[in-house]
DONUZA-185296 format. One record per residue (C-alpha): x, z, y; residue number from 1; residue in one letter. Coordinates in nm, 4 decimals. Layout:
! residues N
       east         up      north     k   r
          X          Z          Y   NUM   A
...
END
This chain:
! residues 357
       east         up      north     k   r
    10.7370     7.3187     8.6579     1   X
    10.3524     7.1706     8.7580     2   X
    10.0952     7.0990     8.4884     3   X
     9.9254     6.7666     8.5701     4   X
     9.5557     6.7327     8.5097     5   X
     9.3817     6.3993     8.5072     6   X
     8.9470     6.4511     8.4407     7   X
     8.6501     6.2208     8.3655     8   X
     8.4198     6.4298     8.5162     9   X
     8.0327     6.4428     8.4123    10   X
     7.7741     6.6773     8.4900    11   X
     7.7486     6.7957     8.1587    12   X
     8.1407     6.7226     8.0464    13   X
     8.4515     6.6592     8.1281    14   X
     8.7677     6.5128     7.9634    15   X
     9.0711     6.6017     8.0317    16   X
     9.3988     6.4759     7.9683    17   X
     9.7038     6.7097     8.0817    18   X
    10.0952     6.7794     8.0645    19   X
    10.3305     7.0509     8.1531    20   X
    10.6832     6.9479     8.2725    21   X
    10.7905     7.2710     8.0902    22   X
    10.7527     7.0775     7.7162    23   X
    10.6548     6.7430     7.8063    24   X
    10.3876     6.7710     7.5786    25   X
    10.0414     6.5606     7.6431    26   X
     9.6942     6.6651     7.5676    27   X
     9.3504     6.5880     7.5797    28   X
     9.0582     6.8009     7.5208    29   X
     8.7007     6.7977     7.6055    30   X
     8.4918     7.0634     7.7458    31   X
     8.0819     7.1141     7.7628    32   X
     8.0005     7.2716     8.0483    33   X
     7.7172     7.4025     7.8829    34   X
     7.8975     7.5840     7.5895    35   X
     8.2639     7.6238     7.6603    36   X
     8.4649     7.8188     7.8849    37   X
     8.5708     7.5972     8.1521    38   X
     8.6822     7.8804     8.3936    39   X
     8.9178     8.0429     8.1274    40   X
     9.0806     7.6992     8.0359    41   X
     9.1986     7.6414     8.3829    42   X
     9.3164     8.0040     8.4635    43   X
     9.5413     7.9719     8.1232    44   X
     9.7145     7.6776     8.2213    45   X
    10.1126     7.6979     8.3539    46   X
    10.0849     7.7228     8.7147    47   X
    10.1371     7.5341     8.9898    48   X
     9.8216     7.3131     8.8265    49   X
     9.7459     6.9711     8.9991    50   X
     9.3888     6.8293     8.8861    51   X
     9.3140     6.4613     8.9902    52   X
     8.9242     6.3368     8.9486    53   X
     8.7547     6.0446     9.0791    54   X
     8.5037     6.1332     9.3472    55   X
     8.1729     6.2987     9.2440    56   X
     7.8976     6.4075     9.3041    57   X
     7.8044     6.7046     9.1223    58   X
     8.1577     6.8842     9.1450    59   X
     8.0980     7.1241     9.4012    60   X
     8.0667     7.4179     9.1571    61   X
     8.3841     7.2990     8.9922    62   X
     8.6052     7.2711     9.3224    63   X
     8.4659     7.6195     9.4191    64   X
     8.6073     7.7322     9.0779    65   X
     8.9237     7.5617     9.1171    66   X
     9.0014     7.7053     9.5097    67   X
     8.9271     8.0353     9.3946    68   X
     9.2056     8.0266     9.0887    69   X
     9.4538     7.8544     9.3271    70   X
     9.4709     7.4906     9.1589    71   X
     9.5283     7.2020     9.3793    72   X
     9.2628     6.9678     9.3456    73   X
     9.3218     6.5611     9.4521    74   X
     8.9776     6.3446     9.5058    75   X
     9.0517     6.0165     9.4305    76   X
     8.8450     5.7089     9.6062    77   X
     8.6561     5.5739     9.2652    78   X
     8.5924     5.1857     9.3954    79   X
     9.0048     5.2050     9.4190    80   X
     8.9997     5.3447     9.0865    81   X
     8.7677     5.1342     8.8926    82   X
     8.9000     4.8148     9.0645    83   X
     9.2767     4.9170     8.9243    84   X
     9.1750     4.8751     8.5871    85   X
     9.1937     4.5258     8.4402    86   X
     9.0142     4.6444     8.1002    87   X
     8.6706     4.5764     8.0566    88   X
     8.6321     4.8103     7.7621    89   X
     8.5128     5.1590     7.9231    90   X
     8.5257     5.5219     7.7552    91   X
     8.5741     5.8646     7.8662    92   X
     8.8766     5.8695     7.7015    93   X
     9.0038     5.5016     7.8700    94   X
     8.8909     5.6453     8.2237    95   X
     9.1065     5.9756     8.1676    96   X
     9.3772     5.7948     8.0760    97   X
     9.3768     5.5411     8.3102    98   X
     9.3771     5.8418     8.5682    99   X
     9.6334     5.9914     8.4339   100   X
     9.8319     5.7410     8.5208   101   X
     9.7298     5.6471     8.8133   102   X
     9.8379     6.0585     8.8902   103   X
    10.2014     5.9848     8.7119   104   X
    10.2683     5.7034     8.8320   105   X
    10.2089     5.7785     9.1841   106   X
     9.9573     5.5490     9.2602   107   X
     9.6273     5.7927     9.2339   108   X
     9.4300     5.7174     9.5776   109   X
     9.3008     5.9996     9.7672   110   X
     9.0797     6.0526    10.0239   111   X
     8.9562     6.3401    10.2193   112   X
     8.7738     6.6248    10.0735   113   X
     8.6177     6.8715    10.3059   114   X
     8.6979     7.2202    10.3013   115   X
     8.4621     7.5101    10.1792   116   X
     8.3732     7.5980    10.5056   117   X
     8.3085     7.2219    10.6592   118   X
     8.1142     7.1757    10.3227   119   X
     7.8691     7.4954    10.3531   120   X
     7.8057     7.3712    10.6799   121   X
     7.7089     7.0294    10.5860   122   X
     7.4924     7.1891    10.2795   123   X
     7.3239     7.4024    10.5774   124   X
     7.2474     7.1343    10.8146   125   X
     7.1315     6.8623    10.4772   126   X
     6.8767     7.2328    10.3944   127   X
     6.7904     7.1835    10.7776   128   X
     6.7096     6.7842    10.7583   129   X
     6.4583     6.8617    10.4644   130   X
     6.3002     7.1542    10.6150   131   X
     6.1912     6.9226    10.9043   132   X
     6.0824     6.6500    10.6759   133   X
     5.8885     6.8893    10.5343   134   X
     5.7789     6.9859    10.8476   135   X
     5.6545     6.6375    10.9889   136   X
     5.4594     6.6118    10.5927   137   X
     5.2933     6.9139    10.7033   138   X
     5.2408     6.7913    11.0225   139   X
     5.1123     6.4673    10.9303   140   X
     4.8422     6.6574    10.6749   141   X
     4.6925     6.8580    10.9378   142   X
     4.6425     6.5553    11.1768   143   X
     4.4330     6.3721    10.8849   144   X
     4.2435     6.6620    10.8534   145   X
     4.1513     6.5926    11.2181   146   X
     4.1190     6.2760    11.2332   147   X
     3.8867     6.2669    10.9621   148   X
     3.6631     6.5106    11.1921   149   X
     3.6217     6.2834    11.4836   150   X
     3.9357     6.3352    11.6816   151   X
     4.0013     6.0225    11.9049   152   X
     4.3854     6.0128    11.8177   153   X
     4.6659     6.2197    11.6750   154   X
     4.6801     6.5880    11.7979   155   X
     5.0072     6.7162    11.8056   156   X
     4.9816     6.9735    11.5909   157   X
     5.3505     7.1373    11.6627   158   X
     5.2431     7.2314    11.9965   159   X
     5.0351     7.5148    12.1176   160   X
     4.7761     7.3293    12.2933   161   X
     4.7588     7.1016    12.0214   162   X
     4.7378     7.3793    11.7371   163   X
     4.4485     7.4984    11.9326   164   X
     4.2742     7.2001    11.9771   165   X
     4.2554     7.1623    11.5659   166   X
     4.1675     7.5314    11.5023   167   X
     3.8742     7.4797    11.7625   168   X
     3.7312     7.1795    11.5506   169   X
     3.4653     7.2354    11.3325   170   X
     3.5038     7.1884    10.9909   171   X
     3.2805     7.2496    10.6919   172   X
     3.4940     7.6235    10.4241   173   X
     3.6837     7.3812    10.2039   174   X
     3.8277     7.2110    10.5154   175   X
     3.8888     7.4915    10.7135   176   X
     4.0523     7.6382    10.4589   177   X
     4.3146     7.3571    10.3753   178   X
     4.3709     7.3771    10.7734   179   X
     4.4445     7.7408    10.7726   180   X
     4.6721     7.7217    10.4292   181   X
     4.8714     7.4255    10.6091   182   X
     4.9030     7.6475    10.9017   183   X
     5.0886     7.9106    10.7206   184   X
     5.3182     7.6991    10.5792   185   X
     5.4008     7.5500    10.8732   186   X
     5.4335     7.8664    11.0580   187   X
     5.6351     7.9835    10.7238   188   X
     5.8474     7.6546    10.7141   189   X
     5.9491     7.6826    11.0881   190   X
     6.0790     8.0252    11.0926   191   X
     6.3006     7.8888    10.8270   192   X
     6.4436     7.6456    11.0562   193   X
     6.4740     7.8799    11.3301   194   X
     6.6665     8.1326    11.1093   195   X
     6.9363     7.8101    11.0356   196   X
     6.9432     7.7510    11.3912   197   X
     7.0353     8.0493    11.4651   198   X
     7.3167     8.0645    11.2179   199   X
     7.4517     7.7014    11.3097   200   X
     7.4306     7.8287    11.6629   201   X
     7.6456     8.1278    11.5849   202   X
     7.9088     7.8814    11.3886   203   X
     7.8936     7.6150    11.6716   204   X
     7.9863     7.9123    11.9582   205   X
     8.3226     7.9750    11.7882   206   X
     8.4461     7.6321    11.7391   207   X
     8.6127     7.4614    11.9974   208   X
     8.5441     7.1074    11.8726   209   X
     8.1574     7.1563    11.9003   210   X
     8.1857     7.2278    12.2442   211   X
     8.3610     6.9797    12.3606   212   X
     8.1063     6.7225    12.1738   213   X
     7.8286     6.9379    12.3490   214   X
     7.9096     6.8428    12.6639   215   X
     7.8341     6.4692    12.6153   216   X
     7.4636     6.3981    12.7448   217   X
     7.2253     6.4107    12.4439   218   X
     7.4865     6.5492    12.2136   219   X
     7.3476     6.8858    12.0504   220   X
     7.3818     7.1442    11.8251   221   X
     7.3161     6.9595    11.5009   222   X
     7.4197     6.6371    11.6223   223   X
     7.7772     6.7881    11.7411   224   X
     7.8065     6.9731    11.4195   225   X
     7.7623     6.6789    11.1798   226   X
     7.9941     6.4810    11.3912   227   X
     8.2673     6.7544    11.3653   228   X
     8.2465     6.8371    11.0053   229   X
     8.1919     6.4969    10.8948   230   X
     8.3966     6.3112    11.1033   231   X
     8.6936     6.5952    10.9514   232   X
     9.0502     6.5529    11.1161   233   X
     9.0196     6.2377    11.3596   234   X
     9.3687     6.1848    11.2902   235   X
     9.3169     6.0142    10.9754   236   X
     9.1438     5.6862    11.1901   237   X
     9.3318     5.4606    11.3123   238   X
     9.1421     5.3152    11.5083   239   X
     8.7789     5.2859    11.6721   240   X
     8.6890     5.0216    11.3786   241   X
     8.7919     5.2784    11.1099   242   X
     8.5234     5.5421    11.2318   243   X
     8.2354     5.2958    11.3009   244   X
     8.3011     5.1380    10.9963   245   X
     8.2926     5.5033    10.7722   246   X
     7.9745     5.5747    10.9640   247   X
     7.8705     5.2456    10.8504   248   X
     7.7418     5.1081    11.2099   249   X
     8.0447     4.7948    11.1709   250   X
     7.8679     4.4917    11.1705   251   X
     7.9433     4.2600    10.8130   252   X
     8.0789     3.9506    10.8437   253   X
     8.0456     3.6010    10.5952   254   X
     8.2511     3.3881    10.7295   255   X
     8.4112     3.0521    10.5315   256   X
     8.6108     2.7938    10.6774   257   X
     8.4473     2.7060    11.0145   258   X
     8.1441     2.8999    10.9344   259   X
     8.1381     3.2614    11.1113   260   X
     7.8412     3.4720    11.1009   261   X
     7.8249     3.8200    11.1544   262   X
     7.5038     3.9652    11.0526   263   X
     7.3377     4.3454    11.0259   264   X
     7.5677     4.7108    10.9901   265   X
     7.6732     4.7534    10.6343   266   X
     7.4842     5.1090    10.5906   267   X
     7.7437     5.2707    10.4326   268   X
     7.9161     5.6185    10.4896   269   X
     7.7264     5.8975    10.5415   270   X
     7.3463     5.8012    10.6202   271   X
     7.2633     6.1242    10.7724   272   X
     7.5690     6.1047    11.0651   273   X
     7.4387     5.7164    11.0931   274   X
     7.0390     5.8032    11.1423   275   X
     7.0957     6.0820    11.3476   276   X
     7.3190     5.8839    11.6069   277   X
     7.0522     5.6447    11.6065   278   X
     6.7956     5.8793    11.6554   279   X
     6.9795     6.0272    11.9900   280   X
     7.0520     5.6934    12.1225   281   X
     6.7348     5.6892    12.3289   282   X
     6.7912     5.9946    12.4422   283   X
     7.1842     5.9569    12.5570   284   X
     7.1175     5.6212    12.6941   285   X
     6.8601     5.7959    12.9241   286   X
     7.0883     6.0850    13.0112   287   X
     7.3907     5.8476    13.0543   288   X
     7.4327     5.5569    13.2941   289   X
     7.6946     5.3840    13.1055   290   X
     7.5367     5.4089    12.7971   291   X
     7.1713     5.3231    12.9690   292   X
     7.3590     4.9938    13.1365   293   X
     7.4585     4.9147    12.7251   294   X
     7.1180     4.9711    12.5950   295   X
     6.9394     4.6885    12.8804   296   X
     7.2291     4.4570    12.8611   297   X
     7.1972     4.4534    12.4694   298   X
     6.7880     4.4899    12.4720   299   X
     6.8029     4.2018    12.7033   300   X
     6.9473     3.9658    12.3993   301   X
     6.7888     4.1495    12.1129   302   X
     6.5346     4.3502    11.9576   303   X
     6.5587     4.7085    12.0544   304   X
     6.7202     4.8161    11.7157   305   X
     6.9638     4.6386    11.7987   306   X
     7.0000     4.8763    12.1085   307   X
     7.0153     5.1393    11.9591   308   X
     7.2760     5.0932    11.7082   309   X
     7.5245     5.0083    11.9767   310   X
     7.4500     5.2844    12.1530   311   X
     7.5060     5.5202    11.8274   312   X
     7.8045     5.3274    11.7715   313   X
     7.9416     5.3667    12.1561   314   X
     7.9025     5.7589    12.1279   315   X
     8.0475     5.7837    11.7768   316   X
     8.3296     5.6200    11.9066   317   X
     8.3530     5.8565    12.1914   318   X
     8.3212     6.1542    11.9988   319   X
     8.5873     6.0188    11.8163   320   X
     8.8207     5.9938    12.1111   321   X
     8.7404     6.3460    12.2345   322   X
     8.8028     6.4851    11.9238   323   X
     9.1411     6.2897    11.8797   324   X
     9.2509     6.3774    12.2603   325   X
     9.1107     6.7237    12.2908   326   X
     8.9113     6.6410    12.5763   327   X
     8.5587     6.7249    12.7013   328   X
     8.2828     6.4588    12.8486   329   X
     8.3845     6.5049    13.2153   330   X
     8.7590     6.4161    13.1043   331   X
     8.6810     6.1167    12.9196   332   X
     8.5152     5.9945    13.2166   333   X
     8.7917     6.0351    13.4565   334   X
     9.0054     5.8441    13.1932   335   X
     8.7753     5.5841    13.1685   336   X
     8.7076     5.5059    13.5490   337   X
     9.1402     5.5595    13.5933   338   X
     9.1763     5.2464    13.3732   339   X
     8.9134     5.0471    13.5291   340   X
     9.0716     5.0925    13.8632   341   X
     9.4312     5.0141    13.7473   342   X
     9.2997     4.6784    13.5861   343   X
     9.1518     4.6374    13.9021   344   X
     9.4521     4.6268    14.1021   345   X
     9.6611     4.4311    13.7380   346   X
     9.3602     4.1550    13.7607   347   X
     9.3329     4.1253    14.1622   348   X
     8.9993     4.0791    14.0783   349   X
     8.6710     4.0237    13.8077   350   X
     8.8131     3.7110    13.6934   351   X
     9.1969     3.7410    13.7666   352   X
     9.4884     3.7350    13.4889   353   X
     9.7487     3.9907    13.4829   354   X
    10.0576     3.8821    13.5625   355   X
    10.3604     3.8830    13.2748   356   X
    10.6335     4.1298    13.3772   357   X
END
């Protein structure tokens, strides 16, 4: 006996459309988050309970809810969704009926959904990202402050020597003022950081999968932590296109007949995994020779971008395979320079074929 629930979730409604295998009976009812009692509706329904919603993004308080009164909960992909429907009319009650079907029929499509703890760690490192745009705001302030009092160039303010230099500039009381206030927040807004650091520190020292990232050159704390948790189970790519392609670093193609042209990265997945492999890709290809010998040979041909994107792309794809192999840097290198000698000895040489068995 499993009650099926199919929702059209809002963030200030949902409608839902169930049945019970017990009586066979449908029903749809609509709830305001607002007003009604959206816990107690849930825990009164005929366990096991299935719920199937389209992917959203202001359910987090309502998956919580769901975990913690044992209801399975499927995501489904809404692009998949939406493109199943022929009917151009569109409701709240059309869209929960169309996924309850979908959920009857068999043909609801899921995708991944994080777990609580992958998700508070993603929350925790997305708090992190704005505390250090905040940061660099700050930053930025303080240096126009100096600048506008006759430093030659930018002081760099996050520094001690450059904090010192600023403080040792004169500046008329409402000046010196702003320059002390910015000052505390800054010093305010960096023990923040440090405190989430820490914590993400503490969380990457008991996972296995963090420290096997960690061991590539440039990899860190953050960056091996957003690879981990939003990367998920590595299982569920097939294949190196599949993760560079949900990072959104796979180059889009618009190709007709004879006609092929492949033009920029399609920018879509996650946008903080994407910019913060492209940030480190400067860094790794420094630290790396391979990936240094990728970022001339490609810097050579085009703008330095360019570069850098297939260097973010090369180590996604490597994190990838360690993840999927349960191996660490110095392993993936032995692999790597094992099947470069065996194709060696297949080619007899740069330009040789190898020969059919």
């Amino acid at each position: 006996m499993t009650t099926h629930c199919a929702v059209d979730f809002h963030a200030r409604s949902q409608t839902i459309k169930y049945v019970s295998d017990r009586d066979g009976e449908i029903r749809m009812v609509k709830l305001v988050h607002e007003t009604d009692d959206v816990r107690r509706f849930y825990s009164e329904l005929e366990p096991p309970v299935i719920v199937a919603l389209e992917a959203h993004g202001y359910t987090a308080w309502f998956e919580e809810m769901l975990a913690e009164l044992g209801i399975t909960l499927r995501i489904g992909d809404a692009a998949k969704i939406r493109a199943s429907n022929p009917r151009r009319q569109k409701s709240d009650k059309r869209d929960t009926d169309h996924i309850f079907n979908l959920l009857m029929e068999g043909r609801f499509p899921d995708i991944y959904a994080p777990s609580p703890e992958s998700r508070a760690i993603r929350q925790m490192i997305g708090y992190r990202h704005s505390l250090v745009k905040t940061r660099t705001r700050i930053a930025n302030s303080i240096s126009a402050i100096a600048l506008t009092r006759g430093a030659t160039r930018k002081p760099k303010v996050l520094t001690k020597k450059g904090r010192k230099r600023v403080l040792s500039m004169p500046m008329n009381p409402e000046l010196a003022q702003q320059r002390s206030d910015w000052f505390e927040i800054l010093d305010l807004v960096e023990s923040k950081i440090k405190s989430i650091e820490a914590t993400l520190e503490a969380e990457a020292k008991n996972d296995p999968r963090v420290i096997l990232l960690r061991t590539q050159p440039g990899v860190g704390l953050i960056t091996g932590l957003t690879l981990v948790h939003v990367i998920g189970p590595p299982e569920r790519f097939a294949s190196s296109r599949k993760i560079t392609a949900y990072a959104g670093l796979d180059p889009v193609e618009a190709s007709s007949g004879e006609k092929k042209r492949i033009g920029a990265i399609s920018k879509q997945g996650s946008r903080y995994l994407r910019c913060l492999l492209v940030e480190i890709a400067v860094t790794c290809a420094r630290l790396d020779k391979t990936l240094g010998a990728l970022y001339g040979r490609v810097s050579k041909r085009h703008p330095k971008n360019v570069a850098k994107v297939a260097v973010a792309r090369r180590v996604l794809v490597r994190s990838w395979i360690m993840l999927r192999d349960n191996i660490d840097y110095t392993e993936f290198c032995r692999r790597g320079q094992k099947t470069v000698a065996s194709n060696r000895v297949c080619l007899g040489g740069p330009m040789g074929k190898c020969p059919k068995p």
